[in-house]
C-alpha positions in Angstrom: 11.1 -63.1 -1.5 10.4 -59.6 -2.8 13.7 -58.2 -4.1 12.7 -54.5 -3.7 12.7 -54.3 0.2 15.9 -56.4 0.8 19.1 -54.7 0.9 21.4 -55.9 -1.7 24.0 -55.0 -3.5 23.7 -53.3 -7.1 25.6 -52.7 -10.1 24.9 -48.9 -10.8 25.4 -47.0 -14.8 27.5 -44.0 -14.4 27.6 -41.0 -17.2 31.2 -41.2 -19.1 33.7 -40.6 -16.7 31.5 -39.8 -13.8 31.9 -42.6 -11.4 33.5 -40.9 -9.3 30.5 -38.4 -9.1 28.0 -40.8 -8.7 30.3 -42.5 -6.2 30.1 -39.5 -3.7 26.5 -38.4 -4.9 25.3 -42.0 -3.5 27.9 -42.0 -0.4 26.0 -38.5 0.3 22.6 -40.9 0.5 24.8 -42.7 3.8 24.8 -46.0 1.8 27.7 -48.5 1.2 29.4 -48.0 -2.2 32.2 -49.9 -3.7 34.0 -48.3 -7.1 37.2 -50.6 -7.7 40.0 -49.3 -9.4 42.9 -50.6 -11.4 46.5 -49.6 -12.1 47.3 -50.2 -15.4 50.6 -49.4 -17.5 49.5 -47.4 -20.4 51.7 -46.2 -23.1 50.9 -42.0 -23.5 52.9 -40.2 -26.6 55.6 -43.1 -26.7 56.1 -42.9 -22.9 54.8 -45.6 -20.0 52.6 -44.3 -17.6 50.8 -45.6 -14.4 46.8 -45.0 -15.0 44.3 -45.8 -12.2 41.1 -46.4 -13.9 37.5 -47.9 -12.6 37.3 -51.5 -13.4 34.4 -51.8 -15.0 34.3 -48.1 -16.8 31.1 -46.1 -16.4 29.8 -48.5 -13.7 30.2 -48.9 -9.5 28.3 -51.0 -7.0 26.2 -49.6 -4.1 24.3 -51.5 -1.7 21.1 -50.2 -0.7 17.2 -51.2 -0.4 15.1 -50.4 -3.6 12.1 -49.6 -2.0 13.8 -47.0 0.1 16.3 -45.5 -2.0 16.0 -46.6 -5.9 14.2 -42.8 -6.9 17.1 -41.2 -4.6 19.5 -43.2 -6.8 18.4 -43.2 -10.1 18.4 -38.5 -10.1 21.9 -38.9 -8.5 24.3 -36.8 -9.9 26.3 -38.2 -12.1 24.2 -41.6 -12.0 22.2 -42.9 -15.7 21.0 -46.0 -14.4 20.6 -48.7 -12.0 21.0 -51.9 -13.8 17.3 -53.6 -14.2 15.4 -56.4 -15.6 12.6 -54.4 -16.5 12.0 -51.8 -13.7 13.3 -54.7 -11.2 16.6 -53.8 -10.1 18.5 -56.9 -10.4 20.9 -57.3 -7.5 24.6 -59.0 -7.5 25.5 -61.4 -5.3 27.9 -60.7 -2.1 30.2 -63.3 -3.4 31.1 -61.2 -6.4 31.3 -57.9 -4.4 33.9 -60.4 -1.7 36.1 -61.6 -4.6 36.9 -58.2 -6.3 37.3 -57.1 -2.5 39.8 -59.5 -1.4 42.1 -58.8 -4.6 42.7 -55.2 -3.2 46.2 -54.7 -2.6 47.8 -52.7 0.1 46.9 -49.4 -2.4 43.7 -50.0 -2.6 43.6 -51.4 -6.2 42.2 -54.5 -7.7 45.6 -56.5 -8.8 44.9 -58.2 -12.0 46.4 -60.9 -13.2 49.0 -61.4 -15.7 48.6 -62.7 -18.8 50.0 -65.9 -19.2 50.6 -67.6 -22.4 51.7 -70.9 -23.5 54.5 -71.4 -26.2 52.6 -72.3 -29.6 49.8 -69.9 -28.2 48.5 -67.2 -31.3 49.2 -63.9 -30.4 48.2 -60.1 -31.5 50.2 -56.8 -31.2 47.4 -54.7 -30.1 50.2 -51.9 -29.4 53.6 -50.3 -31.4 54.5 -50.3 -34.9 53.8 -53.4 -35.2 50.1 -53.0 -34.5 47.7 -55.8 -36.0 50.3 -58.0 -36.7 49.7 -62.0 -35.3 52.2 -64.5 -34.8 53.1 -67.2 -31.9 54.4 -67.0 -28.2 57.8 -68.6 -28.0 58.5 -67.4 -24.5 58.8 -65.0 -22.1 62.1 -63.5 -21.2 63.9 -63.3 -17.5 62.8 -59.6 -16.9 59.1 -60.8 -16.9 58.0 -57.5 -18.8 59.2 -58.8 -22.7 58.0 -61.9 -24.4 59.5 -63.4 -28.1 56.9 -64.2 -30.6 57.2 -65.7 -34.1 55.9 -62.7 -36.2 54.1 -64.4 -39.3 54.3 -60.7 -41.9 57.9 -61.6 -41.6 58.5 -65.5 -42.3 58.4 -66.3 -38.7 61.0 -63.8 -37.9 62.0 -63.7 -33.7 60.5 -60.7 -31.9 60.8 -59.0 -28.4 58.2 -57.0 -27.5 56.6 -55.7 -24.4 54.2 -57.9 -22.7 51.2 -55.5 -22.6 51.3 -54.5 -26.1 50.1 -58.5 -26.9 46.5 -60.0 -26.9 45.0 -63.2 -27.3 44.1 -63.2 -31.3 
């Protein structure tokens, strides 16, 4: 099996922020690419906002044939590196490039999945005044959006936060 003259798909290293330009400089090549995005909730000078961002920063997926198109690839605009063991490019399997594919919604972004916790779980405020802070999920409230934790700076005091500001500690 010689990697380099089967078409495969492969994970490619974009310059900060340019996926987007590598994205079209490799489309420009007529070869498959795949850049998945998020929409995530993102909390901008005190405010909520919606941001779509690439899933995997700095990084998209095209599907092409070394042998043929590796050089093309690796002066693409916008493009540092296609991701190698040595000067092998090492492909990724269609099964990965299916998965993040079928969790596409109707938008066209990857839906990611909510964090779930379980009461007793340890908790970190990764977001707010309350930044750095650890304590322990109680429970999540009807809206879905706030959880109560037991803060531990405070003698296990009760407090609702927003959902997104926690982490796993």
């Amino acid at each position: 099996m010689n990697l380099r003259r089967e078409i495969n798909w492969y994970a490619v290293q974009t310059k900060p922020c340019g996926e987007e330009i590598a994205r079209q400089s490799i489309a420009s090549l007529e070869l498959e690419t795949f850049l998945p995005r998020a929409n995530r909730e993102k909390i901008i000078h005190g405010v909520v906002r919606q941001c779509i961002r690439p899933l995997f920063p700095s990084y998209l997926f095209a599907r092409f044939c070394p042998a043929q198109h590796l050089h093309s690839i690796r002066y693409s605009r916008g493009v540092c590196r296609v991701v190698s063991g040595g000067e092998i490019p090492l492909p990724v399997e269609d099964e990965i490039i299916s998965e993040i594919g079928a969790r596409l919604d109707d938008d066209g972004y990857v839906r990611l999945e909510e964090k779930a916790w379980q009461q007793g779980d340890v908790v970190r405020v990764e977001e707010g005044p309350l930044r750095g802070c650890s304590g322990i999920f109680d429970r999540e409230l009807d809206d879905r959006r706030r959880v109560v934790i037991l803060l531990d700076v405070i003698r296990q005091a009760r407090i609702v936060l927003e959902k997104r500001c926690l982490a796993t500690a």
